[in-house]
C-alpha positions in Angstrom: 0.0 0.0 0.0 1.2 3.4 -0.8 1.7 5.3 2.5 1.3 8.9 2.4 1.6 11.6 5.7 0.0 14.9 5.4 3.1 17.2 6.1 2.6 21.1 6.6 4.8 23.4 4.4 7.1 24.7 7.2 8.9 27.7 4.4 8.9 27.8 0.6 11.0 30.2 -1.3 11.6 30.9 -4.8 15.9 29.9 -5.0 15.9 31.0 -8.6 12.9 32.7 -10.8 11.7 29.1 -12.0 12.5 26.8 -8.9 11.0 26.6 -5.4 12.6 25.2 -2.0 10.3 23.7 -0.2 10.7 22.9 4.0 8.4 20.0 5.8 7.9 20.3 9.2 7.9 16.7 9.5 6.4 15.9 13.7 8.4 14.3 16.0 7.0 11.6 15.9 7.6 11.0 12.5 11.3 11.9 12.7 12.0 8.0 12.8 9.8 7.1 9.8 11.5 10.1 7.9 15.4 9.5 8.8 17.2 9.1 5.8 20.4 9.0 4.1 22.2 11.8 2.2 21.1 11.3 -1.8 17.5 9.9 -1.3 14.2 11.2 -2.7 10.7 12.4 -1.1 7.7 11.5 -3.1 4.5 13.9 -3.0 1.2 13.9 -4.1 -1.4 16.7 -4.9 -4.8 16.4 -6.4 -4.6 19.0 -9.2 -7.6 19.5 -11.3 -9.2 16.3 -10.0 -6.0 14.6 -10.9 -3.7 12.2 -8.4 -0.4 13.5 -9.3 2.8 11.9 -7.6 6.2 13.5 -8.1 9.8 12.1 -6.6 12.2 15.3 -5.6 15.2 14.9 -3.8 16.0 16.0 -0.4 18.9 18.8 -0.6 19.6 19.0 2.9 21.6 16.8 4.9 20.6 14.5 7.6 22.8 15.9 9.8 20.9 19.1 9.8 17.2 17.0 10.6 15.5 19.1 7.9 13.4 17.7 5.3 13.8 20.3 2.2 13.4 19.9 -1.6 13.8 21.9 -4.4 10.8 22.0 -7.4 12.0 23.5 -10.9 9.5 24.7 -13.2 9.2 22.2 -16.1 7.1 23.5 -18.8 3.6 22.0 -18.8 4.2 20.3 -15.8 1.2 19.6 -14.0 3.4 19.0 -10.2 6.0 21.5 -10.9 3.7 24.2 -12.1 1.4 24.0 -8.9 4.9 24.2 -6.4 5.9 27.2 -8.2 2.5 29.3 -8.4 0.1 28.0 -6.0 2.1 26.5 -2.8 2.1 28.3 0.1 3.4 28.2 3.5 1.2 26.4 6.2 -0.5 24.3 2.8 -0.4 20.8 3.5 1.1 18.1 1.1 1.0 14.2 1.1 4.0 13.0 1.6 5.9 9.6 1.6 8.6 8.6 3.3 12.1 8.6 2.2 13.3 6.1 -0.3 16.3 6.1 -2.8 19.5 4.4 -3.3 21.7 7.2 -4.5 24.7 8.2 -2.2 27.2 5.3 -0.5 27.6 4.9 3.2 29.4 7.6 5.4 33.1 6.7 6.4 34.8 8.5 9.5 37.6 6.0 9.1 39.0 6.7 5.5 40.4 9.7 3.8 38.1 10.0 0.8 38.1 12.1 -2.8 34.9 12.7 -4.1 33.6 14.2 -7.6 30.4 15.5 -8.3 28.8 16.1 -12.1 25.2 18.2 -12.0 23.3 19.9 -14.3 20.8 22.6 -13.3 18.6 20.8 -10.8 20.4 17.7 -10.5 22.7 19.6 -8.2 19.6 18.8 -5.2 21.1 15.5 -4.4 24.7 16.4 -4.9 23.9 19.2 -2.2 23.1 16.9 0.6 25.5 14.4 -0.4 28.8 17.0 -0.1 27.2 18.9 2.6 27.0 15.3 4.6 30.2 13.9 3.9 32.2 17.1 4.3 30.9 16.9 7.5 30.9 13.7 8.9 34.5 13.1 7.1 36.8 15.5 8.3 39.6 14.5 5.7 37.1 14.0 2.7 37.9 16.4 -0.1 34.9 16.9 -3.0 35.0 18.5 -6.4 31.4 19.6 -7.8 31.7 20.1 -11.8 28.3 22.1 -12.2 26.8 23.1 -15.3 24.0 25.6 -16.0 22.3 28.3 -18.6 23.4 31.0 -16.7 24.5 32.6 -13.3 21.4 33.3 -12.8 19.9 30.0 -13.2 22.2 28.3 -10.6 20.1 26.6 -7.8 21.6 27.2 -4.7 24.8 29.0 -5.9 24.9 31.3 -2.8 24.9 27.9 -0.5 27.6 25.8 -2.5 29.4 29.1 -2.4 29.0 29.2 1.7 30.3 25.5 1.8 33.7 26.2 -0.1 34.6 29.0 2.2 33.4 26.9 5.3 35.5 23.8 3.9 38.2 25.9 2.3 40.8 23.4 1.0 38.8 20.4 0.9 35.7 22.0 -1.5 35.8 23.0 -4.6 33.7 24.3 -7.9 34.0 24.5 -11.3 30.8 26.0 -13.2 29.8 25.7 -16.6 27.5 28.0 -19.1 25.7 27.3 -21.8 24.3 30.7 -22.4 27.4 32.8 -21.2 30.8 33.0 -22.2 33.7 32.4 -19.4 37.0 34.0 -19.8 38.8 30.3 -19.6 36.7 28.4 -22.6 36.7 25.0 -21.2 34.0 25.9 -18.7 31.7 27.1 -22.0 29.2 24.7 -22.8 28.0 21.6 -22.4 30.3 18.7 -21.5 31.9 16.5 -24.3 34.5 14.2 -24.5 37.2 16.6 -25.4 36.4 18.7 -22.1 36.1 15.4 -19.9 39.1 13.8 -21.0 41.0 17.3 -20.1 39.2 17.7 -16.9 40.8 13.8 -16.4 44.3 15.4 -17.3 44.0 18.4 -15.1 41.8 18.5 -12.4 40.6 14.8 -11.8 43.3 12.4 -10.7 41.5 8.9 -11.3 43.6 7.2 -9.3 43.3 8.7 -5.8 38.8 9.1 -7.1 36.9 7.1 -4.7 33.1 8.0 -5.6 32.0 9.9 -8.0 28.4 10.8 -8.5 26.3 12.3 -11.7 23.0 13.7 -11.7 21.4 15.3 -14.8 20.2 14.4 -18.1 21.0 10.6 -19.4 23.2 11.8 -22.4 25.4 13.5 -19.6 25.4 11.2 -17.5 26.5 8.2 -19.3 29.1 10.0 -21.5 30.8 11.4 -18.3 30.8 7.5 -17.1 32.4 6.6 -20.2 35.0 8.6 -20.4 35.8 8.3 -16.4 35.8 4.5 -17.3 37.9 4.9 -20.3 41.0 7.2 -18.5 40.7 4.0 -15.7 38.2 4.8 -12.6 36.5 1.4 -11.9 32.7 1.6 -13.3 31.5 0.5 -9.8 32.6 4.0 -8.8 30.5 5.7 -10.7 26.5 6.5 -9.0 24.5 8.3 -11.3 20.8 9.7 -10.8 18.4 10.5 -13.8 15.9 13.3 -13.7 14.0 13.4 -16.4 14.8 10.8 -19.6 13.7 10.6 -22.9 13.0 6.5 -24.8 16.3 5.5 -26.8 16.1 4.1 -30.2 16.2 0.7 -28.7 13.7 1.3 -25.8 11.6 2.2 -28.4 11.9 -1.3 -30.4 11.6 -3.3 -27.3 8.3 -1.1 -26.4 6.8 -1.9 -30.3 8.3 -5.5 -30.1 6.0 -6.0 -26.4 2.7 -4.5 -27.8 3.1 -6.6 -31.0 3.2 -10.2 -28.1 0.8 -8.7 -25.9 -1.2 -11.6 -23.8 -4.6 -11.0 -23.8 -6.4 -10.8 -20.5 -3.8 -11.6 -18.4 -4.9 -13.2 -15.2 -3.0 -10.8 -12.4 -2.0 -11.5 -8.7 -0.6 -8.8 -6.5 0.7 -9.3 -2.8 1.0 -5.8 -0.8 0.6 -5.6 2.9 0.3 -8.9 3.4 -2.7 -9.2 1.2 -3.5 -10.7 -2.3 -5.5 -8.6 -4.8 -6.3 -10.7 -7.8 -8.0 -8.9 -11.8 -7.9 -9.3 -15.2 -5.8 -6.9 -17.3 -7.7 -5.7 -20.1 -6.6 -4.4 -23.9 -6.9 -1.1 -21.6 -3.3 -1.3 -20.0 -0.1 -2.9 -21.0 1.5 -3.0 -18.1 0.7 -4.2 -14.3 1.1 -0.8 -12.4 -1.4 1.1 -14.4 -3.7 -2.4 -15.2 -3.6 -2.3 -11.1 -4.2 0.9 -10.6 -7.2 0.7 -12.8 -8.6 -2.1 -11.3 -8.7 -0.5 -7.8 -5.2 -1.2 -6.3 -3.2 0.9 -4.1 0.2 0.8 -4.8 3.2 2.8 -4.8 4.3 5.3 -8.0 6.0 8.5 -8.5 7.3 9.0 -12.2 6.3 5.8 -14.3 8.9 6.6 -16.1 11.1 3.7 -15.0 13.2 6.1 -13.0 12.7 6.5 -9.5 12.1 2.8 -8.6 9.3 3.1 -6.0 6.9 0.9 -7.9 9.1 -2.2 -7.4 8.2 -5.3 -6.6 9.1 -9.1 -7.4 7.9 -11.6 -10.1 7.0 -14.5 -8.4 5.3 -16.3 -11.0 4.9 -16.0 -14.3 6.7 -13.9 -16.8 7.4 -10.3 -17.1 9.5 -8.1 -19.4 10.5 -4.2 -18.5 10.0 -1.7 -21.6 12.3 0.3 -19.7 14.8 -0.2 -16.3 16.9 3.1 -15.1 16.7 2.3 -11.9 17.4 -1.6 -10.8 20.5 -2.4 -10.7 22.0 -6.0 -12.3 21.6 -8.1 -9.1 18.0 -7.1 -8.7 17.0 -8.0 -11.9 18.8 -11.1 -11.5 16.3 -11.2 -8.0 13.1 -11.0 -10.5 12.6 -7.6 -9.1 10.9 -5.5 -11.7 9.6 -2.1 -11.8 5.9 -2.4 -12.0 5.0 0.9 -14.3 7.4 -0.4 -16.9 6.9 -4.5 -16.5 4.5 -6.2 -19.4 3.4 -9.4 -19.3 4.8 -12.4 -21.3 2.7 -15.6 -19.7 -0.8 -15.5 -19.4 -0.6 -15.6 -15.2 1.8 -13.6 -13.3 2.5 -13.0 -9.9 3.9 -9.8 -8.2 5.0 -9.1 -4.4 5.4 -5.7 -3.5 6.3 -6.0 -0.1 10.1 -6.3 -1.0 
């Protein structure tokens, strides 16, 4: 079942002319429920126009400061985005689930660690809790934060990372990059490329001393920077990456075509959550078992059916299913038949699925 708490809009501010921060004043008793770890997401829910809209934004403060704070950017159209940024107000109420996510890696005291950081525009929310946690908690942890943006003006909490470097002086440090302004050094114009990463790699990343680094922003980005880490000789497994917002590849877009052309008709359809079994028939309506659930009365978990966030996972336990799209299990939860429910169609005429994983 999804679980949603009505949490009261403690502050909201506009950080930039097209993106709002936005304080929870989570009770204490819910501060257990609501602990989480630096990199992990809050999913909310408004009805808008009659419509259940779910959203997954990630937390940009730290744990360390017990503050529950997100940032919303203005996406055109956007039905969630759109109502943050004009209607919103403090002391509204907002449903509100609790934290889930699997980007960031364990806090060390006990190691001397070197971190990078690529984000672009508002994938720097993640990145923010992440430095400000471990530059905290890790006393000899250095981090370096390659950020890219339109212009000065559109940088999300520039004024804060700018707080943290002269508060970590030494151990912090920022590179920016404009798309729509020209710097006086003209590696830190535009978008990154291969040329630019592989002379970041020969200048200001060092490979072999990298221990994490971590990449939030548009897919493109973020799995070209991988590459080219991968190829000057940082281990892939040292490479976390995020995706906002993505877009169907050419080959996500054969596999989707090649599953509607197979489609089993009227699928038979158990689902296990809370302990309890809910059983339909899918109908030529749906094509894949969150939405087929959803429709038949379920109450499940979902934020961005896009494959992304992962909070519609469950597990396959009988029957067959095959994902359209997976951003966001890794290799040995696939290999657990753990699926992501928005995104997995049905192959056998009776499947199974547990969401209480």
């Amino acid at each position: 079942m999804a679980l949603f708490h009505s949490l009261r809009v403690k502050d909201i501010y506009k950080e930039t002319t097209d993106c709002s921060v936005v304080t929870f004043d989570v009770p204490v008793d819910l501060y257990q429920d609501f602990s989480f770890n630096a990199g992990q997401h809050l999913t909310l829910k408004a009805i808008i126009n009659g419509e259940d809209v779910r959203r997954s934004y990630s937390l940009c403060s730290s744990p360390l400061e017990q503050q529950w704070k997100v940032a919303v950017k203005q996406i055109p159209g956007g039905l969630f985005s759109t109502y943050v940024n004009e209607e919103l107000q403090t002391g509204d109420t907002l449903e509100v689930m609790a934290p889930s996510g699997k980007f960031g890696v364990p806090v060390d005291t006990q190691k001397k660690k070197n971190y990078v950081a690529f984000a672009a525009g508002s994938g720097i929310t993640p990145m923010l809790s992440i430095i400000k946690t471990h530059l905290a908690a890790e006393p000899d942890a250095t981090f370096k934060l390659f950020y890219l943006n339109r212009t000065v003006k559109s940088i999300i909490f520039k004024e804060e990372v700018e707080q943290l470097r002269n508060q970590y002086f030494g151990r912090f440090e920022i590179f920016y990059f404009l798309t729509k302004e020209q710097r006086d050094i003209e590696l830190f114009n535009g978008r990154f490329n291969s040329e630019k990463l592989q002379t970041l790699t020969k200048t200001l990343i060092d490979v072999s001393t990298t221990d994490e680094v971590f990449i939030c922003g548009p897919e493109e980005m973020i799995f070209l920077i991988r590459d080219e880490l991968v190829a000057a000789g940082l281990e892939k497994e040292k490479v976390h990456y995020e995706l906002f917002v993505t877009g169907l590849s050419e080959e996500d877009k054969k596999r989707a075509a090649r599953l509607a052309e197979q489609k089993v008709e009227g699928v038979e359809v158990t689902i296990i959550d809370g302990g309890k079994e809910f059983h339909f028939t899918m109908t030529d309506e749906y094509d894949n078992i969150l939405d087929a659930a959803l429709g038949a009365g379920a109450d499940l978990p979902f934020a961005c059916k896009g494959g992304v966030c992962s909070t519609c996972k469950c597990k396959v336990e009988g029957g067959n299913v095959e994902m359209k799209i997976n951003y966001a299990l890794e290799e040995d939860e696939v290999a657990q038949n753990l699926v992501l429910s928005c995104q997995a169609v049905p192959t056998t005429e009776r499947v199974k699925v547990n969401f209480d994983v």
